[in-house]
C-alpha positions as CSV (number, residue, x, y, z in Angstrom):
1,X,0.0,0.0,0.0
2,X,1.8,3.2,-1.5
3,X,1.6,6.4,1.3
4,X,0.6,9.6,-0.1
5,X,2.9,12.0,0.6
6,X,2.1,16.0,1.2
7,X,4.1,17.7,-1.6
8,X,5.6,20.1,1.2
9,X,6.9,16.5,2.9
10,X,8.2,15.5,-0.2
11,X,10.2,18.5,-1.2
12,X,11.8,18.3,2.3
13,X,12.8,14.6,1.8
14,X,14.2,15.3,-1.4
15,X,16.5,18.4,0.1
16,X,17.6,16.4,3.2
17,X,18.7,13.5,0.4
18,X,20.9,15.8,-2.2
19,X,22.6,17.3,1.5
20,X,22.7,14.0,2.4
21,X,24.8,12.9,-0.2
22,X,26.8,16.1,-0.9
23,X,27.9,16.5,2.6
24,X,29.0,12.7,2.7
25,X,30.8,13.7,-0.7
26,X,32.7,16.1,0.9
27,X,33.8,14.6,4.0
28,X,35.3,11.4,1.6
29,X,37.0,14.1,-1.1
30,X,38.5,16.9,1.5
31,X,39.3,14.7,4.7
32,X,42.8,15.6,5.9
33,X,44.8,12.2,7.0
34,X,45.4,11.7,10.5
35,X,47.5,13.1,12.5
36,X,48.3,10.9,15.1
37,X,49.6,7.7,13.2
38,X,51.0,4.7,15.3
39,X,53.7,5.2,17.5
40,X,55.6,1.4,16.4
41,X,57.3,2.8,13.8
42,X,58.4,5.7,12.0
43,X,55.4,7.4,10.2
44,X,55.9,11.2,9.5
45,X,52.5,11.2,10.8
46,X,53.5,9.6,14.4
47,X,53.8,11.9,17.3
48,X,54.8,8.7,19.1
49,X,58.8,8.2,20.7
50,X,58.8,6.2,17.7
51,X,57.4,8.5,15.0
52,X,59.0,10.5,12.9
53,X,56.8,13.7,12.9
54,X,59.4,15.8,14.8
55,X,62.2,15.2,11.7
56,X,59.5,15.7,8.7
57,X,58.5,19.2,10.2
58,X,61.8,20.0,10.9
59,X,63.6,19.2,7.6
60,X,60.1,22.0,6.8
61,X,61.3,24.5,8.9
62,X,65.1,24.4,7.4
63,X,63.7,25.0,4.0
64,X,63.5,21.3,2.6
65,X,61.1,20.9,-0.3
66,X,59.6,17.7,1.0
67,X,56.3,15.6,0.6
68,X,54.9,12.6,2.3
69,X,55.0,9.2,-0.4
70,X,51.9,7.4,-0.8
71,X,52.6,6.1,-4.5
72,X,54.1,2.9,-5.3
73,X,57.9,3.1,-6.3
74,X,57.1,2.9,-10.1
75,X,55.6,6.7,-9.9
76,X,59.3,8.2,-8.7
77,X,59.9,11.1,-11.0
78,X,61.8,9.9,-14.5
79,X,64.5,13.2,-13.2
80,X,65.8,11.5,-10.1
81,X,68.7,14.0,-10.1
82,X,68.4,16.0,-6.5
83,X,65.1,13.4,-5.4
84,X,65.9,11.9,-2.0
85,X,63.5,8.9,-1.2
86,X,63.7,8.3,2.7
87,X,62.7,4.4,3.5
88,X,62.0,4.5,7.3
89,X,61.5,0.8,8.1
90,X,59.0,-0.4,5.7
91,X,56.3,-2.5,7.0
92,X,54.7,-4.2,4.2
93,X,56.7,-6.4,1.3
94,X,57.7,-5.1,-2.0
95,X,56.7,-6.9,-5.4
96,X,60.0,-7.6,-7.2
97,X,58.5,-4.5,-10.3
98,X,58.9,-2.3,-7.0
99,X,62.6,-3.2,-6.1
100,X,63.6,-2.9,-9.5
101,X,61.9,0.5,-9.8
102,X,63.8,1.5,-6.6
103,X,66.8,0.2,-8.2
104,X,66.6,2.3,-11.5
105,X,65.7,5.3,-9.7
106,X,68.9,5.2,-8.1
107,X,71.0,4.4,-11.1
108,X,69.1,8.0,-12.2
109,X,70.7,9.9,-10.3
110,X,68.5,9.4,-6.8
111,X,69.6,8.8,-3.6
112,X,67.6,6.4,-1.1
113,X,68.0,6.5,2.6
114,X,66.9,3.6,3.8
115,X,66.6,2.4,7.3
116,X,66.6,-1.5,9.0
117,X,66.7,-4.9,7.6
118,X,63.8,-4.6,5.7
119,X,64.6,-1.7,3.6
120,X,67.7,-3.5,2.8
121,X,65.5,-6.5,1.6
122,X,63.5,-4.5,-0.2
123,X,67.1,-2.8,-2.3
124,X,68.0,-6.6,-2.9
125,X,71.0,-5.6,0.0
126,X,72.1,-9.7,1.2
127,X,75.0,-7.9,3.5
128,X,73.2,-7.5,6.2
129,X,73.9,-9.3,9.4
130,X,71.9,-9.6,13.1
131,X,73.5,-8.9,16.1
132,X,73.0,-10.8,19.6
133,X,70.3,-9.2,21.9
134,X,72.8,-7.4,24.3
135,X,74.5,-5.5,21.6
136,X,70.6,-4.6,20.1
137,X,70.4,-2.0,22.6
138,X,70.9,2.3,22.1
139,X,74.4,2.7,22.0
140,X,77.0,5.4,20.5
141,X,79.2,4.7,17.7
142,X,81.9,6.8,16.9
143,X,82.6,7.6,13.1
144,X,85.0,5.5,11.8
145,X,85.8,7.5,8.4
146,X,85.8,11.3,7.5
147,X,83.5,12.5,4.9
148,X,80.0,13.8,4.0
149,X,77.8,11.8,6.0
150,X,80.0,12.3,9.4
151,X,80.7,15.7,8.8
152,X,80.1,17.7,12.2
153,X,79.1,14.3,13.8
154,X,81.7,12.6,15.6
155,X,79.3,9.8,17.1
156,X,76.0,8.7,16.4
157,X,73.3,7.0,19.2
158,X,71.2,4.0,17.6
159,X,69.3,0.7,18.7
160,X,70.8,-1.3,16.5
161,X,70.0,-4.7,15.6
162,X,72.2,-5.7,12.6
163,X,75.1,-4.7,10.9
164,X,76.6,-4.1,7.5
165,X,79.4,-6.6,6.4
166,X,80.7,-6.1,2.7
167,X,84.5,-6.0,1.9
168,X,83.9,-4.0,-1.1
169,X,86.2,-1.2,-1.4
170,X,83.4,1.5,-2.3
171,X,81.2,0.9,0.6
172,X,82.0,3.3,3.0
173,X,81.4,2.2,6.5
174,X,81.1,5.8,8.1
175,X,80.0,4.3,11.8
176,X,80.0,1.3,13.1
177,X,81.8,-1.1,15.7
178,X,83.7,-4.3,16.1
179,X,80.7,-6.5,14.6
180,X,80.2,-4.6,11.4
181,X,78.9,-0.8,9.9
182,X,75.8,0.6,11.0
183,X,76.0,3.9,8.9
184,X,77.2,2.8,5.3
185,X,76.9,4.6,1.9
186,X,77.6,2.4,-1.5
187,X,77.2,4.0,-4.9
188,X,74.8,2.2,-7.4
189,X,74.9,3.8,-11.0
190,X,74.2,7.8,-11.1
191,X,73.2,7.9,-7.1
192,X,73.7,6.5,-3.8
193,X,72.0,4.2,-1.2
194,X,73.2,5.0,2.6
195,X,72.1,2.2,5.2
196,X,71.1,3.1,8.5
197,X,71.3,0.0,10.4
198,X,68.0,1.1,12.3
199,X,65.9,4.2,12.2
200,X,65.8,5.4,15.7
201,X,68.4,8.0,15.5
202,X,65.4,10.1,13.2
203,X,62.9,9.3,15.8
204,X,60.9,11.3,18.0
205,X,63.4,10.2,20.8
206,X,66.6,9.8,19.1
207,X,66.9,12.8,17.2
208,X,68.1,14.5,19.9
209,X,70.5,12.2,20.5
210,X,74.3,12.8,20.2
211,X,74.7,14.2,16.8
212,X,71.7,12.1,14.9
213,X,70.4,15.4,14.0
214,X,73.6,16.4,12.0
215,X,73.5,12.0,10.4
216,X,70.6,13.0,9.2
217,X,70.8,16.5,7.8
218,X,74.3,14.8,6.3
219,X,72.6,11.7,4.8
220,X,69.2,14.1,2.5
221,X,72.3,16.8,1.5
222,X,71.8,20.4,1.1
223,X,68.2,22.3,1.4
224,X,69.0,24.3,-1.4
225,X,69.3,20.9,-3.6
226,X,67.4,17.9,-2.3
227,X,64.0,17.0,-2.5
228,X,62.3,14.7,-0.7
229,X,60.2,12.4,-0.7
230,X,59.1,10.3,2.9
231,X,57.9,7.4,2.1
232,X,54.2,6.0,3.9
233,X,53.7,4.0,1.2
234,X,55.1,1.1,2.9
235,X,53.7,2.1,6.0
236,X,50.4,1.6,4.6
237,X,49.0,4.6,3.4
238,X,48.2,4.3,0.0
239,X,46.2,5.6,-3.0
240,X,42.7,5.1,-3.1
241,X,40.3,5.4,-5.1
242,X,39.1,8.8,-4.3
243,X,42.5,9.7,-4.7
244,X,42.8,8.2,-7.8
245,X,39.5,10.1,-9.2
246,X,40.7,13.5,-7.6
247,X,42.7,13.8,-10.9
248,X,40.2,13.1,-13.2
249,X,37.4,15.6,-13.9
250,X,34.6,13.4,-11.6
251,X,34.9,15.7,-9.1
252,X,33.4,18.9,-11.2
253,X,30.8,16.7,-12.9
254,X,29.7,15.7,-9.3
255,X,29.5,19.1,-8.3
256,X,27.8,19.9,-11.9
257,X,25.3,17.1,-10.8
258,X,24.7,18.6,-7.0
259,X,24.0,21.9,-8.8
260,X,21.2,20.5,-11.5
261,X,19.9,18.4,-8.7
262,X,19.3,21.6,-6.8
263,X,17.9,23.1,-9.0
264,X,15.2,20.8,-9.9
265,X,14.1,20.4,-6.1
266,X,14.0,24.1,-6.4
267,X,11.9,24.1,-9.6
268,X,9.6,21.2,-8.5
269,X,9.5,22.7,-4.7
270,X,7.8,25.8,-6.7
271,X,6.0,24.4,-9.0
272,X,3.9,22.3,-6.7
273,X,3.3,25.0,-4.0
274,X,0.6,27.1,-3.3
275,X,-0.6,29.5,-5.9
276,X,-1.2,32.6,-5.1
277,X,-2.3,35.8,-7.6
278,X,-0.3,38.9,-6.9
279,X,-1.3,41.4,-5.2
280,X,-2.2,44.4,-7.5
281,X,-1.7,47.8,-5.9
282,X,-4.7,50.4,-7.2
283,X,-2.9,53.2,-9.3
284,X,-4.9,56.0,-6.8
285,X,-5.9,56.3,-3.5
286,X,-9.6,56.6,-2.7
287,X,-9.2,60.3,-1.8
288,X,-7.1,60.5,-5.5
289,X,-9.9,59.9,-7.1
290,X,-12.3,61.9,-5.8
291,X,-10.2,64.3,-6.7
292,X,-9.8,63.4,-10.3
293,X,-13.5,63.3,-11.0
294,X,-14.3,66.4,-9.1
295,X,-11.3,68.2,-11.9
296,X,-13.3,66.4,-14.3
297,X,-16.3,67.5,-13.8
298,X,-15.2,70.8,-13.1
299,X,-13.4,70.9,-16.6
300,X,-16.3,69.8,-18.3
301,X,-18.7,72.3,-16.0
302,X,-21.3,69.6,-15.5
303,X,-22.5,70.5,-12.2
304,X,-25.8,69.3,-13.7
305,X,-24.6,66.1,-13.6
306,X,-23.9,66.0,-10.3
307,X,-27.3,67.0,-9.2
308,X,-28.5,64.1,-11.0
309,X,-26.5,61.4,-9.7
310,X,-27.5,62.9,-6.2
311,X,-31.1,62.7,-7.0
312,X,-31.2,59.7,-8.7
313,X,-29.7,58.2,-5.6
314,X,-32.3,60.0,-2.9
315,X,-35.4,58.7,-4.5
316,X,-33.8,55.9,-5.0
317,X,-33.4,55.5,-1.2
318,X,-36.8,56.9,-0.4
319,X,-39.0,55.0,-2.6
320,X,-37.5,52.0,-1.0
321,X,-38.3,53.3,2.5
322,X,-41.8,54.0,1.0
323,X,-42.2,51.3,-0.8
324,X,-43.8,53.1,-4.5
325,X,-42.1,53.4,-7.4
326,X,-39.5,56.5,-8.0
327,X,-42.2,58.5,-10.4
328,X,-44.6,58.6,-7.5
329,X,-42.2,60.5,-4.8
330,X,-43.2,63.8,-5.4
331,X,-47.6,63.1,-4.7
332,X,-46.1,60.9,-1.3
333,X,-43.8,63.5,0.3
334,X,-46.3,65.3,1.5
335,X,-48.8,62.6,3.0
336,X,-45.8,60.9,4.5
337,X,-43.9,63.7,6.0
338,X,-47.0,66.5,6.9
339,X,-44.3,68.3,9.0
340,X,-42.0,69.3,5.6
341,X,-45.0,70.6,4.0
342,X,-45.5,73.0,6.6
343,X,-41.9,74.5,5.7
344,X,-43.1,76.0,2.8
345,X,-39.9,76.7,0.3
346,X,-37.6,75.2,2.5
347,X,-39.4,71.9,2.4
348,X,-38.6,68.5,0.8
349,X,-40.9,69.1,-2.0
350,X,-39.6,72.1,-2.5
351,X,-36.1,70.6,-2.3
352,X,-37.3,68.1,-5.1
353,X,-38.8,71.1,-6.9
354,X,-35.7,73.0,-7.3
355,X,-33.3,69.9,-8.5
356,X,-35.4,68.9,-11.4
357,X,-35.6,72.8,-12.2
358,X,-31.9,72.7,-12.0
359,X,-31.7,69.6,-14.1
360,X,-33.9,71.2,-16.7
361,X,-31.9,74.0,-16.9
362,X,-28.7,72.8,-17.2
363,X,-27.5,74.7,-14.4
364,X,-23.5,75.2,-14.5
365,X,-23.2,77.2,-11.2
366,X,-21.1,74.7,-9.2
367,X,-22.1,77.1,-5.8
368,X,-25.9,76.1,-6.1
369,X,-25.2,72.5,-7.5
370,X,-23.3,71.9,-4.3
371,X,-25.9,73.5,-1.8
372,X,-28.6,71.4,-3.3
373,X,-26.1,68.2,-3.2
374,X,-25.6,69.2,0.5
375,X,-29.7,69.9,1.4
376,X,-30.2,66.1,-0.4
377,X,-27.7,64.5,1.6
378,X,-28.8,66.0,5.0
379,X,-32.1,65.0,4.4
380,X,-30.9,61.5,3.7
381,X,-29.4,61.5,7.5
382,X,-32.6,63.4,8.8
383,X,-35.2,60.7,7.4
384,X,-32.5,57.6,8.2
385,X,-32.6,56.6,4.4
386,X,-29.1,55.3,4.8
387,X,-26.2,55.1,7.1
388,X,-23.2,57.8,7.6
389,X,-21.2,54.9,5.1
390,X,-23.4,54.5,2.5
């Protein structure tokens, strides 16, 4: 059984429905990401001892063009030439198309900074080594070769839990200890890849520790140069599809939409409301035109006219109250109201006398046309023919 539906009720059903749906639009397409992140690892997001939040605005402040990564590694830009990519402990495992786009960006001319044993699984690195538990904990280690990376940092303060060992003569061990490198840098084509053997001295914590601040500043280069990118990709924050149709013209055909949509409730909201006839205000006021006929009939000098209409209403009135026909006032006046008679000129019939003398002749003084208008229409009030309104 279908429910009728008061058009009023319906128009507001159909406006709560397109705000409904535009306000959900809006929250999905203009949502900031969160703030807070996890505190496990190093997010840029993370406010945690473990987050990274304190380095990303930082490298801000000191005039860093920087960004936070959410693409996969086969969007890097094709110019990799100044591009820093910082890996901060990936979380989630790499397809083998993302290690090798990883790789060619760095043959580009890139440079990766890349934290823990799993960003050196996912750069295909197989030098990396674990360490017992005691020597896992924070610890200093002193820089074991001059250079760019060590520069103004004579010790760094990690928890480290593996260790670089390579005998290659062009990776450069810059800090490290008797078990193997924890800071190393290794060229690969046009760019470089430096190794941190764990990511807490860009922590939250640890970046106030001993001179991580300086390893880290040394390891993305100078402001005025690098550009980087900090990776959350492999943190888990990735592209969806809202992001993905936030470069495609969707967006203004929704809104394009919202607005016809809007319009038609507006449209069918009027169309199906009351109707109502405007309201036509008269051209002259009562007293206006009162005036304009009394111009016109002085113009015209047609006082005779005025008499008539005055007449015509009287007997009108009076042969009602008597009950005869108009043609017979004249013989009644005076066997109706004996007390006129005995006014002699200044009686009714008199009164009546005079007007159809007047009317005869035409008359054109306006003076006597309104003293015989005036005697009618006090004799209307006298004999209660009609009311002070009528």
């Amino acid at each position: 059984m279908r429910i009728a539906l008061d058009p009023g009720d319906r128009s507001l059903l159909i406006v709560s429905g397109v705000l409904l749906a535009a306000v959900s639009l809006a929250g999905v397409l203009l949502a900031p990401p969160s703030q807070s992140g996890p505190s496990g690892f190093p997010s840029s997001y993370s406010t945690g001892s473990k987050g990274a939040k304190a380095a990303y605005l930082l490298l801000e402040e000191l005039g860093y063009k920087e960004k936070r990564w959410a693409s996969p590694p086969t969007a890097l830009p094709e110019n990799a030439r100044h591009v820093v990519l910082i890996l901060a402990d990936p979380l989630l495992p790499p397809s083998s198309e993302e290690k090798m786009a990883i790789q060619w960006f760095v043959r580009r001319g890139g440079r990766v900074v890349a934290t823990g044993t799993l960003a050196a699984a996912l750069l295909n690195l197989s030098e990396i080594i674990t360490v017992k538990q005691q020597a896992a904990g924070w610890k200093n280690f002193p820089a074991r070769l001059p250079g760019p990376i060590s520069r103004q940092a004579p010790s760094v303060s990690m928890s480290a839990g593996a260790r670089w060992k390579s005998g290659l003569p062009e990776d450069l061990e810059y800090y490290g200890d008797g078990g193997g490198g924890t800071v190393v840098r290794f060229p690969l084509g046009n760019g470089a890849i430096i190794w941190w053997a764990d990511s807490s001295p860009l922590t939250n914590y640890g970046l106030k520790q001993a001179s991580n601040l300086n390893l880290l500043l040394n390891s993305v280069g100078a402001a005025k140069d690098a550009r980087i990118l900090w990776d959350e990709y492999y943190h888990g924050e990735r592209s969806g599809l809202w992001s993905y149709l936030a470069k495609t013209p969707l967006p203004w055909a929704l809104l394009q939409a919202a607005l016809l949509a809007l319009a038609a409730v507006l449209t069918f909201s009027r169309r199906s409301g009351p109707v109502a006839a405007p309201v036509e205000k008269s051209r002259l006021s009562p007293m206006e035109f009162v005036e304009t006929v009394g111009d016109l009939y002085a113009r015209k000098r047609a006082a005779a006219g005025a008499i008539e209409i005055a007449v015509h209403r009287f007997r009108s009135l009076l042969a009602r109250r008597l009950g005869v026909p108009p043609e017979n006032i004249p013989g009644k006046v005076e066997q109706m109201f004996p007390e006129e008679s005995r006014r002699g000129g200044t009686g009714l019939a008199s009164l009546l006398a005079q007007c159809d003398l007047a009317l005869k002749a035409e008359i054109g003084n306006e003076a006597q046309a309104l003293e015989l208008v005036q005697k009618l229409h006090d004799y209307t009030l006298r004999l209660r023919l009609a009311g002070k309104g009528d």
